[in-house]
The first five atom37 places (N, CA, C, CB, O) and aatype in JSON, in Angstrom:
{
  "aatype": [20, 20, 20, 20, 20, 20, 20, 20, 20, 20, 20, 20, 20, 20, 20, 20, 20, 20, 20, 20, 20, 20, 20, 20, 20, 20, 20, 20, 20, 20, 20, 20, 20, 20, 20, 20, 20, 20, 20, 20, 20, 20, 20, 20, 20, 20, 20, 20, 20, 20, 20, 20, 20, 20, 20, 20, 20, 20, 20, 20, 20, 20, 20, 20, 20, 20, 20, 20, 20, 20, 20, 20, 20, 20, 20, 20, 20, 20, 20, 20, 20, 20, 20, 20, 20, 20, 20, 20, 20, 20, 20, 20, 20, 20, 20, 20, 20, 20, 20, 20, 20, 20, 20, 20, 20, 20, 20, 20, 20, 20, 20],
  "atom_mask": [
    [1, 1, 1, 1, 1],
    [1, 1, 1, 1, 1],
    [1, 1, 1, 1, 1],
    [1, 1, 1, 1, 1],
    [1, 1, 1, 1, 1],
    [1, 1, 1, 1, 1],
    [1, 1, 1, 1, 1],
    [1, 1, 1, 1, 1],
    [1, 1, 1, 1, 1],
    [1, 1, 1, 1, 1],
    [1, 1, 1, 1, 1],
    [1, 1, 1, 1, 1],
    [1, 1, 1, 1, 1],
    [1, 1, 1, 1, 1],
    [1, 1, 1, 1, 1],
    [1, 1, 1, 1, 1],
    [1, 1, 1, 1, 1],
    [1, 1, 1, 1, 1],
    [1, 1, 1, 1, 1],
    [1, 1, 1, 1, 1],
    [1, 1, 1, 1, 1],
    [1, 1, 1, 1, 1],
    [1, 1, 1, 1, 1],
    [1, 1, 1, 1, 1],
    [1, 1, 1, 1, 1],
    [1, 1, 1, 1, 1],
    [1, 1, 1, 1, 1],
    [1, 1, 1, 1, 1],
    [1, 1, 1, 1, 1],
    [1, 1, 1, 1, 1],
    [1, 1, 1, 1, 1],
    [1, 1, 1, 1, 1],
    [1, 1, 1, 1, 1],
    [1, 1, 1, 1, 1],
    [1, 1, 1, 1, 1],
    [1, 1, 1, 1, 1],
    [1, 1, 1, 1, 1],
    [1, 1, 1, 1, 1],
    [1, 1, 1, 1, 1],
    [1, 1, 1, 1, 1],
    [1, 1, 1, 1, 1],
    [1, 1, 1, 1, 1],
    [1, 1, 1, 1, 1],
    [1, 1, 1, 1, 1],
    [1, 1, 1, 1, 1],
    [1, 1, 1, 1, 1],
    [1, 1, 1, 1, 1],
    [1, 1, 1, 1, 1],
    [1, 1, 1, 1, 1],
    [1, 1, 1, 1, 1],
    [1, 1, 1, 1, 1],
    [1, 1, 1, 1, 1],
    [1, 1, 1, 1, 1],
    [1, 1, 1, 1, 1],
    [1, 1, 1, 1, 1],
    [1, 1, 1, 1, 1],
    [1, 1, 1, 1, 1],
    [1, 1, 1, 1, 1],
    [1, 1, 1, 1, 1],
    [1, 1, 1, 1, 1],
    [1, 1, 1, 1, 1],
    [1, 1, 1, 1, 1],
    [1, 1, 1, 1, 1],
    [1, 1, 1, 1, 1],
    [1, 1, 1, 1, 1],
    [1, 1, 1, 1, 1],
    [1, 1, 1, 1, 1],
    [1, 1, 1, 1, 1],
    [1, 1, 1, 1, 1],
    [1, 1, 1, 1, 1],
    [1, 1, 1, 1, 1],
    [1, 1, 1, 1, 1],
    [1, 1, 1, 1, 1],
    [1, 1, 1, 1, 1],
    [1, 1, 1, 1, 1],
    [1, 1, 1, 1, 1],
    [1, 1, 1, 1, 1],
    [1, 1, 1, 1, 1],
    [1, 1, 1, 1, 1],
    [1, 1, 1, 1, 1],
    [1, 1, 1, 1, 1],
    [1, 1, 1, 1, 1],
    [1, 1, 1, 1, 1],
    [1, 1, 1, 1, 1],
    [1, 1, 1, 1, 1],
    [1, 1, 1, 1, 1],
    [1, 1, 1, 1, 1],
    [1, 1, 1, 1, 1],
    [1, 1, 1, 1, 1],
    [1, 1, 1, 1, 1],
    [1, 1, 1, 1, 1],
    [1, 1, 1, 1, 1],
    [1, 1, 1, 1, 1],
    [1, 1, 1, 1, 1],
    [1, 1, 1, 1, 1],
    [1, 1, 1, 1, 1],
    [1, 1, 1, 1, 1],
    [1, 1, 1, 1, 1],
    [1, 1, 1, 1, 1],
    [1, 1, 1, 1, 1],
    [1, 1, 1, 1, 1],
    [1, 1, 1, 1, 1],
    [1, 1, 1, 1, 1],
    [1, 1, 1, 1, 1],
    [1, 1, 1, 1, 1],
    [1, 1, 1, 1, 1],
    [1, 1, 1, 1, 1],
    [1, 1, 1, 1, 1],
    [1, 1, 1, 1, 1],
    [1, 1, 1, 1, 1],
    [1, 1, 1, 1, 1]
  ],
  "atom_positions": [
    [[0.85, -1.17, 0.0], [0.0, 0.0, 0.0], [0.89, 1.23, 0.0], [-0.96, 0.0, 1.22], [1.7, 1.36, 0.92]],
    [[0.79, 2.27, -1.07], [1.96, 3.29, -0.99], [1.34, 4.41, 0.18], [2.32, 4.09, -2.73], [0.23, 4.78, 0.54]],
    [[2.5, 4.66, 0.46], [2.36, 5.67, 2.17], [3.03, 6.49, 1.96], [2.85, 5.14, 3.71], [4.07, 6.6, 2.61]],
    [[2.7, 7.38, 0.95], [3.24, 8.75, 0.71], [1.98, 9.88, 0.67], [4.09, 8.73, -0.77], [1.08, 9.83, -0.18]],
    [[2.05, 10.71, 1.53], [1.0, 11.73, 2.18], [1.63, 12.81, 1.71], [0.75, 11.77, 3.85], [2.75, 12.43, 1.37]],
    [[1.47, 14.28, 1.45], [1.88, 15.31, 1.21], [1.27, 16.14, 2.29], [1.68, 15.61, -0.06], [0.2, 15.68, 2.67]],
    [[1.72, 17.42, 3.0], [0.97, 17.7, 3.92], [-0.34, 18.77, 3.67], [1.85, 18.1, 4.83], [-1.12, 19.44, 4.34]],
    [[-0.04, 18.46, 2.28], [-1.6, 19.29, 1.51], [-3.13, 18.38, 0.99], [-0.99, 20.03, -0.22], [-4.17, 18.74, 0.43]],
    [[-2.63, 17.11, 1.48], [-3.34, 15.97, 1.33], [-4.67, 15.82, 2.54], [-2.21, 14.8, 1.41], [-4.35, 15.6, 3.71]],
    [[-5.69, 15.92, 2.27], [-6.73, 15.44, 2.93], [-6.64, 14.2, 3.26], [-7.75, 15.61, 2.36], [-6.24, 13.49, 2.34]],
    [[-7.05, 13.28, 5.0], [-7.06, 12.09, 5.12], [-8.64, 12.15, 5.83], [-5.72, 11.49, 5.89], [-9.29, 12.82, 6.64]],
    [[-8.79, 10.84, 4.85], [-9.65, 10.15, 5.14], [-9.81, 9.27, 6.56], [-9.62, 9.54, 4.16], [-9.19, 8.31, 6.11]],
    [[-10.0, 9.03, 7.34], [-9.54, 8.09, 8.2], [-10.6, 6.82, 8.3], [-9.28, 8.79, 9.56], [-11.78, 6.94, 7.96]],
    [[-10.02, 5.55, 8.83], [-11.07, 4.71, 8.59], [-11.55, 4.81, 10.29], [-10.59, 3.07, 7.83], [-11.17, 3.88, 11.0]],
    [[-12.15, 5.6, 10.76], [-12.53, 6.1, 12.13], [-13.52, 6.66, 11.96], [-11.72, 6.92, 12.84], [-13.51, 7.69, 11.28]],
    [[-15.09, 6.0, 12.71], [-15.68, 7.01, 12.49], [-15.9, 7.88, 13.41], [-16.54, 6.76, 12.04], [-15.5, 7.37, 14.46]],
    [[-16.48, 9.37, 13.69], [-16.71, 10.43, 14.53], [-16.72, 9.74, 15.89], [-18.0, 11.24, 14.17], [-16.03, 10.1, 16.84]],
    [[-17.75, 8.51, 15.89], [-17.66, 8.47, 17.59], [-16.69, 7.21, 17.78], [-19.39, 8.16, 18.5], [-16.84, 6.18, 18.43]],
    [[-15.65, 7.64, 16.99], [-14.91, 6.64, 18.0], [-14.74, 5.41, 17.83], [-15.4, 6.56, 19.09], [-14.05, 4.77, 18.62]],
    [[-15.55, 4.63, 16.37], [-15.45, 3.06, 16.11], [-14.9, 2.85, 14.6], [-17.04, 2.28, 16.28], [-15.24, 3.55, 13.64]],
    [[-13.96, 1.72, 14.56], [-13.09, 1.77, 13.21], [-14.08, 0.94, 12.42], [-11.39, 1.06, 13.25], [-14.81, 0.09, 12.94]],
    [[-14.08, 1.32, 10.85], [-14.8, 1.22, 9.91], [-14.26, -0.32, 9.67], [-14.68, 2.4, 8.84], [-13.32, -1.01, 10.07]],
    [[-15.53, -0.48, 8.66], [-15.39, -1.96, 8.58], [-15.51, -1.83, 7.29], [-16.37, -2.98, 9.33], [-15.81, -0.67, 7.01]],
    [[-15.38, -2.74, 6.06], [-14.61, -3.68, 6.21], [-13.21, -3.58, 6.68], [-14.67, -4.18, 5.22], [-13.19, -2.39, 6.96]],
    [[-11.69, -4.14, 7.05], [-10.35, -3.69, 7.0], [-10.14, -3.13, 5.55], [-9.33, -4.87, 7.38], [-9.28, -2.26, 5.44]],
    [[-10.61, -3.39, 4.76], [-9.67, -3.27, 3.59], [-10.6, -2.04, 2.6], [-9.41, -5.04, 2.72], [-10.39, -1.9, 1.4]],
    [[-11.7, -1.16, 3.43], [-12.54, -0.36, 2.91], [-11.02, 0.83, 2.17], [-13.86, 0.27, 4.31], [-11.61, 1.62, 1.44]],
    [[-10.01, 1.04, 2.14], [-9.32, 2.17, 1.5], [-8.95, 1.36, 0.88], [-8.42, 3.15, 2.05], [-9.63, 1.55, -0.12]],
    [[-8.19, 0.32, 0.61], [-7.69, -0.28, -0.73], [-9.02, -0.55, -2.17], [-6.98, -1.93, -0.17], [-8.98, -0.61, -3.4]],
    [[-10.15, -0.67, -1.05], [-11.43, -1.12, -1.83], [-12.01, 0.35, -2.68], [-12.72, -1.8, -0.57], [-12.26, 0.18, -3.87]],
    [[-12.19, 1.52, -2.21], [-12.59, 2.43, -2.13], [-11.15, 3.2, -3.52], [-12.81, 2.8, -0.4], [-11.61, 3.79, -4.5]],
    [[-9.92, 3.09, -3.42], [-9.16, 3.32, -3.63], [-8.85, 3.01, -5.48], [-8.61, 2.85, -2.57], [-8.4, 3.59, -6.47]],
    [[-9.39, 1.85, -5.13], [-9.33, 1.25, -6.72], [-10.68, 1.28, -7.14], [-8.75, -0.36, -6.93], [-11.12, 0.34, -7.81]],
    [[-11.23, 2.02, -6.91], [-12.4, 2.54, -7.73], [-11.43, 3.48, -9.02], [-13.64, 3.67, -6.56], [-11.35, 3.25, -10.23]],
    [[-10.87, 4.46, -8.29], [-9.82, 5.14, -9.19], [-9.1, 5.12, -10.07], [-9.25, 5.39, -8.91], [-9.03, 5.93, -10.99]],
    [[-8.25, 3.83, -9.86], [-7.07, 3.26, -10.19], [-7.25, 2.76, -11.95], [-6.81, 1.96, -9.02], [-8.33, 2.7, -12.53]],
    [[-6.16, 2.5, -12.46], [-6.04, 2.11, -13.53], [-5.16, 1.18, -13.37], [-5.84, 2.96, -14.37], [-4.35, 1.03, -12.45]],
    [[-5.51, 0.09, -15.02], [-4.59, -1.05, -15.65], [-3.92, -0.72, -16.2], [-4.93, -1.94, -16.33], [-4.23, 0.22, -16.94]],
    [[-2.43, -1.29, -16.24], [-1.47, -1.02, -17.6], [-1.45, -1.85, -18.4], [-0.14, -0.85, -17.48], [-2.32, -2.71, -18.2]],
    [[-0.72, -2.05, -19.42], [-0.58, -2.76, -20.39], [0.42, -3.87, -19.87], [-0.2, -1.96, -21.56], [1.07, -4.22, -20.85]],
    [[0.71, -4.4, -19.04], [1.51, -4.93, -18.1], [0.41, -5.95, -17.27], [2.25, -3.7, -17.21], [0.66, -7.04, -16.76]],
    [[-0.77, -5.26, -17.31], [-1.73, -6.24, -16.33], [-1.74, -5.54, -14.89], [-1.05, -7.97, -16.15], [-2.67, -6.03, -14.25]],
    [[-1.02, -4.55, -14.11], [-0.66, -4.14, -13.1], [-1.93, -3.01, -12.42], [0.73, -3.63, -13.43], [-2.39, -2.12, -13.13]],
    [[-2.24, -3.15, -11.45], [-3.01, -1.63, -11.21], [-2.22, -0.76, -10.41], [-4.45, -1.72, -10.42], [-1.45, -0.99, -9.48]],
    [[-2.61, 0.37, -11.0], [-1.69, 1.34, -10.42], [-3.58, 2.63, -9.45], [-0.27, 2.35, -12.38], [-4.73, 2.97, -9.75]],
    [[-2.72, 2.74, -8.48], [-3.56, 4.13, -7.77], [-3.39, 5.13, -8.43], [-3.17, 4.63, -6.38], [-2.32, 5.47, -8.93]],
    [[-4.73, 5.85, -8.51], [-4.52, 7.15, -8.58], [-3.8, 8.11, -8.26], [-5.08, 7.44, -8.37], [-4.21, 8.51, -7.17]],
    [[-2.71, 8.86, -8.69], [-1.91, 9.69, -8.07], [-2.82, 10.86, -6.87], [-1.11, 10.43, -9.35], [-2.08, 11.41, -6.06]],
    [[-4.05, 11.15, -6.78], [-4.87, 11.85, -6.3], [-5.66, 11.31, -5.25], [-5.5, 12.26, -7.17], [-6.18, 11.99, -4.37]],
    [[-5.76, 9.9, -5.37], [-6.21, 8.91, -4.72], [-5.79, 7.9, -3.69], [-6.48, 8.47, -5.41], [-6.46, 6.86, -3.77]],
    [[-5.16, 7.9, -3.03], [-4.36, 6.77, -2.34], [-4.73, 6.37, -1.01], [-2.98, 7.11, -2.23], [-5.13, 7.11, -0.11]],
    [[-4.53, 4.86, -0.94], [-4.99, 4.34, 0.56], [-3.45, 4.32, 1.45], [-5.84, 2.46, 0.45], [-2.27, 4.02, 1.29]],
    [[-3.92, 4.58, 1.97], [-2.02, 4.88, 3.29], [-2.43, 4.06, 4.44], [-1.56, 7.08, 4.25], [-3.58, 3.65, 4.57]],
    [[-1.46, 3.82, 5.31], [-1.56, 3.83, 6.59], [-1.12, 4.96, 7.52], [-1.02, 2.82, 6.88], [0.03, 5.39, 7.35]],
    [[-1.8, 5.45, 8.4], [-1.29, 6.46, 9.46], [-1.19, 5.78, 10.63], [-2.16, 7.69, 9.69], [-2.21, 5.12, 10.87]],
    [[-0.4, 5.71, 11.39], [-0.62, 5.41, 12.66], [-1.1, 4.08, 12.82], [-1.44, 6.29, 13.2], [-1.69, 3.97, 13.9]],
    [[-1.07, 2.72, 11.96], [-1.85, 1.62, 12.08], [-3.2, 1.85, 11.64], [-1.83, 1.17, 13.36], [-3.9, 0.84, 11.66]],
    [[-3.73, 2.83, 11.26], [-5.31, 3.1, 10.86], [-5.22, 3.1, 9.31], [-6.01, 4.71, 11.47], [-4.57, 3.92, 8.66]],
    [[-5.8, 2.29, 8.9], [-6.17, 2.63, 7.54], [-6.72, 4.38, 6.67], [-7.3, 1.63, 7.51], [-7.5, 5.12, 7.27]],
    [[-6.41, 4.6, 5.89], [-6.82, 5.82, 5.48], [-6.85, 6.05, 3.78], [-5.88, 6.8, 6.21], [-6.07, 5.39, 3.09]],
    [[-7.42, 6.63, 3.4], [-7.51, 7.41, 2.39], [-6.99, 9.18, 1.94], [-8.69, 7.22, 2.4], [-7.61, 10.17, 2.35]],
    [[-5.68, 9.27, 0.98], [-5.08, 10.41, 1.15], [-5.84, 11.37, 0.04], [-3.5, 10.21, 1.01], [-5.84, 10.92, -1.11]],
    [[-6.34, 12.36, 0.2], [-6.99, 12.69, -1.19], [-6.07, 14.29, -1.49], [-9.09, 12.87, -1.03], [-5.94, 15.29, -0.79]],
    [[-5.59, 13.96, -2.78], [-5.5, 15.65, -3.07], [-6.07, 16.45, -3.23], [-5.11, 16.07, -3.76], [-7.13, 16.33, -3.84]],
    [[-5.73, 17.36, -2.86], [-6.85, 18.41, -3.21], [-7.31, 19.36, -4.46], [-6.67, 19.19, -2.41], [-8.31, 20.02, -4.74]],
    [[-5.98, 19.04, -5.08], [-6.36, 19.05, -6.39], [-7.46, 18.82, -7.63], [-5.79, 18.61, -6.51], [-7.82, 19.4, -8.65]],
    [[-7.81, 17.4, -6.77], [-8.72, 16.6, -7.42], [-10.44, 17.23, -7.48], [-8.56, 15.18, -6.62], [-11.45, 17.0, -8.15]],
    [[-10.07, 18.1, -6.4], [-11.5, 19.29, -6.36], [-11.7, 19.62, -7.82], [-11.17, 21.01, -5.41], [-12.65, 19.26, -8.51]],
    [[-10.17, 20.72, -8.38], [-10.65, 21.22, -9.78], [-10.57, 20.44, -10.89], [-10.0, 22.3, -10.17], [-11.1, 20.75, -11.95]],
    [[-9.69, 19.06, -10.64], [-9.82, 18.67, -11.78], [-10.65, 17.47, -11.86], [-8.67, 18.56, -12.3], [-10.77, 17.02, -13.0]],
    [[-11.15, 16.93, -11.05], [-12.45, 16.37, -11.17], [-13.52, 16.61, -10.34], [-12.36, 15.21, -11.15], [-13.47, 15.86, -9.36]],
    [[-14.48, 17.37, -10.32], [-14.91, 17.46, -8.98], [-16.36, 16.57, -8.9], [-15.07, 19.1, -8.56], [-17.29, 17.1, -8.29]],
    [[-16.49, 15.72, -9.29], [-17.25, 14.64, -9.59], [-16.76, 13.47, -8.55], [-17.09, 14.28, -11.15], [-17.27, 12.9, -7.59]],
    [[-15.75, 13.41, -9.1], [-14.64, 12.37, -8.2], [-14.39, 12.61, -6.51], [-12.99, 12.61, -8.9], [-14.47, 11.91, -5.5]],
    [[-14.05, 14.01, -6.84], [-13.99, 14.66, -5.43], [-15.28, 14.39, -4.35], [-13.89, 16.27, -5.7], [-15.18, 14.06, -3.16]],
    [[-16.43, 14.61, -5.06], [-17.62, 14.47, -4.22], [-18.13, 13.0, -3.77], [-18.71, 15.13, -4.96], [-18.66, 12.77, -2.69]],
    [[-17.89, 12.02, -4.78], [-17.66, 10.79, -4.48], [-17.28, 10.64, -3.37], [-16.97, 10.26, -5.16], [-18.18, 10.3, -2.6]],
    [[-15.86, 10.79, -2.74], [-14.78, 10.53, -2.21], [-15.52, 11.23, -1.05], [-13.37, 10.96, -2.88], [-15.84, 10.55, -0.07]],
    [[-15.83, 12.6, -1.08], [-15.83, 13.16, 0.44], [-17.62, 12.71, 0.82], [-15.38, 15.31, 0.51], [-18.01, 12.63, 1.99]],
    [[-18.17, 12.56, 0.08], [-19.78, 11.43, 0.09], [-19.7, 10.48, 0.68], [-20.36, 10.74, -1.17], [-20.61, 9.94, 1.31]],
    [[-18.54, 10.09, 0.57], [-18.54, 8.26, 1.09], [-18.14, 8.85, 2.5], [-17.07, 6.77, 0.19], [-18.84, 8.46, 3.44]],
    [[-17.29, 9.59, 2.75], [-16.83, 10.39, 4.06], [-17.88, 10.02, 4.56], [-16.51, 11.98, 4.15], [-18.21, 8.9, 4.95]],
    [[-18.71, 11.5, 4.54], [-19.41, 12.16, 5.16], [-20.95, 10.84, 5.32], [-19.51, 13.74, 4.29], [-21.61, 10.66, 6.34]],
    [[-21.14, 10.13, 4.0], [-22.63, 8.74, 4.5], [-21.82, 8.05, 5.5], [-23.3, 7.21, 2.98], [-22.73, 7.56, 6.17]],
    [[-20.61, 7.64, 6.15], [-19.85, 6.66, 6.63], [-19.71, 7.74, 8.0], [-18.4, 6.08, 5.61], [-19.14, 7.3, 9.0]],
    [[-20.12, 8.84, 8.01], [-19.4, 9.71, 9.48], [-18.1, 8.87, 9.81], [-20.56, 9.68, 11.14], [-18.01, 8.2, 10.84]],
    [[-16.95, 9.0, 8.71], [-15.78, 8.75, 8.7], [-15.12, 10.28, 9.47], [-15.37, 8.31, 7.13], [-15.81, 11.23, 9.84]],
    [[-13.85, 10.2, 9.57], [-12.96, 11.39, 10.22], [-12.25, 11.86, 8.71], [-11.62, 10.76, 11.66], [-11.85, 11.21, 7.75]],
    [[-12.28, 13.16, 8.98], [-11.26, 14.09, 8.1], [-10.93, 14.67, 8.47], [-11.35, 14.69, 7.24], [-11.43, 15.33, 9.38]],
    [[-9.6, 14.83, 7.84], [-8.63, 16.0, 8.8], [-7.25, 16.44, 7.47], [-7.67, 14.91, 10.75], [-6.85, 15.54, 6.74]],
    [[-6.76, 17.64, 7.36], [-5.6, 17.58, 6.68], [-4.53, 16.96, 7.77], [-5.24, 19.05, 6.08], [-4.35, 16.85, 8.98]],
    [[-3.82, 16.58, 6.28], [-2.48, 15.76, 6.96], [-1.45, 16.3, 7.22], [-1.94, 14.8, 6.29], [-0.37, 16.28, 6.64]],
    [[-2.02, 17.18, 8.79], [-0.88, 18.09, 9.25], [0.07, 17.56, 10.22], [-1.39, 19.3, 9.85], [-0.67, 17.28, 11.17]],
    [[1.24, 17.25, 10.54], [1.94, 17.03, 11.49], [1.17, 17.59, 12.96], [3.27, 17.62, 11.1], [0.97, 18.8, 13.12]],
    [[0.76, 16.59, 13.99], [0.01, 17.12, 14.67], [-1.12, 17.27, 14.87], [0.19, 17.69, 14.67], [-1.74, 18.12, 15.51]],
    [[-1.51, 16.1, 14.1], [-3.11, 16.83, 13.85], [-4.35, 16.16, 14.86], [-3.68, 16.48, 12.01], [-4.54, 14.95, 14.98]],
    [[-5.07, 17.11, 15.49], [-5.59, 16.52, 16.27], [-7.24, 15.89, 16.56], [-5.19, 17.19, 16.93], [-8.0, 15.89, 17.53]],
    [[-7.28, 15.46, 15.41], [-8.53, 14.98, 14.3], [-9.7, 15.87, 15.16], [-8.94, 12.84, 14.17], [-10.66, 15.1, 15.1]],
    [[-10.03, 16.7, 15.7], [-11.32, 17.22, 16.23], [-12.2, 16.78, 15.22], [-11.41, 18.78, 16.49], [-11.8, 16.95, 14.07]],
    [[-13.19, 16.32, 15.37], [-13.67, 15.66, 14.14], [-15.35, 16.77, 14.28], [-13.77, 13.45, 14.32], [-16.36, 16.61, 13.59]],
    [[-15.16, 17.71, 15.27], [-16.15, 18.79, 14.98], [-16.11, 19.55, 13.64], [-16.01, 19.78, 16.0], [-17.0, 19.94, 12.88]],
    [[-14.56, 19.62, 13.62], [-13.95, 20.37, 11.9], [-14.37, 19.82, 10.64], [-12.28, 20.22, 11.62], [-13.92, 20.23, 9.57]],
    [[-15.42, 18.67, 10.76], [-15.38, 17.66, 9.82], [-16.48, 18.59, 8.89], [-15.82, 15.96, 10.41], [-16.2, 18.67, 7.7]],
    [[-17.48, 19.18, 9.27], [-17.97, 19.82, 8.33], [-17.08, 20.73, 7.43], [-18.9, 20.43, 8.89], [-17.24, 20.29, 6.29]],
    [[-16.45, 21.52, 7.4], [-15.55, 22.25, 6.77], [-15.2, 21.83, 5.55], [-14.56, 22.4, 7.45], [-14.93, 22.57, 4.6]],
    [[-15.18, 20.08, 5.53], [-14.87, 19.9, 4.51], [-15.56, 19.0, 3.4], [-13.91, 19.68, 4.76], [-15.14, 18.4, 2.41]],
    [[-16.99, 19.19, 4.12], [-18.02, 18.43, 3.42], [-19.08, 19.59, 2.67], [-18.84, 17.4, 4.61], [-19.84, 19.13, 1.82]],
    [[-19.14, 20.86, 2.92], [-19.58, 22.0, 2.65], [-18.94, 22.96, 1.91], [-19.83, 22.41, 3.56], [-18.62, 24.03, 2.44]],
    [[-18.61, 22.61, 0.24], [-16.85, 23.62, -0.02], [-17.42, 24.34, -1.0], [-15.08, 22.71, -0.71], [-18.04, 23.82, -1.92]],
    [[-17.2, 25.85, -0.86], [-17.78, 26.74, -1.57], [-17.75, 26.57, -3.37], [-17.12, 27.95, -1.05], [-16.89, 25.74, -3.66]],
    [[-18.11, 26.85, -3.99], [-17.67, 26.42, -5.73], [-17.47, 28.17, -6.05], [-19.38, 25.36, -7.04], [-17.14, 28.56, -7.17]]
  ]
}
């Protein structure tokens, strides 16, 4: 699972608000390759915008934020499944101390 976060990266966490880890285990690899593409190789590769990580032993989902302007179809997907799942979001700040009150902020994004 690649575990490269940027600290401009939105995480998903597989946690939800009160406190209980999401089920299935493998909901970010699953969720993840919705995205993903085949090569000509047979291989799937993640979305560069898309990625399942681990933080801390918790499963997660890293989303760029990028992916707002250049798909924002995709984007809403992604923060939909969040927000039906009362999953945790938080940017992936050194420190971060998931208040998961902040979670609206990023389910409500101005256009």
């Amino acid at each position: 699972m690649p575990d490269s976060i940027s600290s401009t990266d939105l995480l998903i966490r597989g946690m939800t608000t009160a406190g209980r880890r999401f089920r299935p285990s493998d909901w970010a690899e699953r969720l993840a390759s919705v995205f993903s593409t085949v090569g000509l190789d047979g291989r799937m590769s993640y979305s560069p915008h898309i990625r399942p990580v681990t933080v801390e032993g918790m499963q997660c989902i890293a989303v760029d934020p990028a992916l707002e302007q250049e798909d924002p179809r995709a984007f809403a997907f992604i923060m939909n499944f969040a927000k039906d799942n009362d999953l945790q979001v938080g940017k992936a700040e050194a420190g971060q101390d998931w208040d998961v009150s902040s979670n609206e902020r990023f389910f409500h994004r101005e256009k």
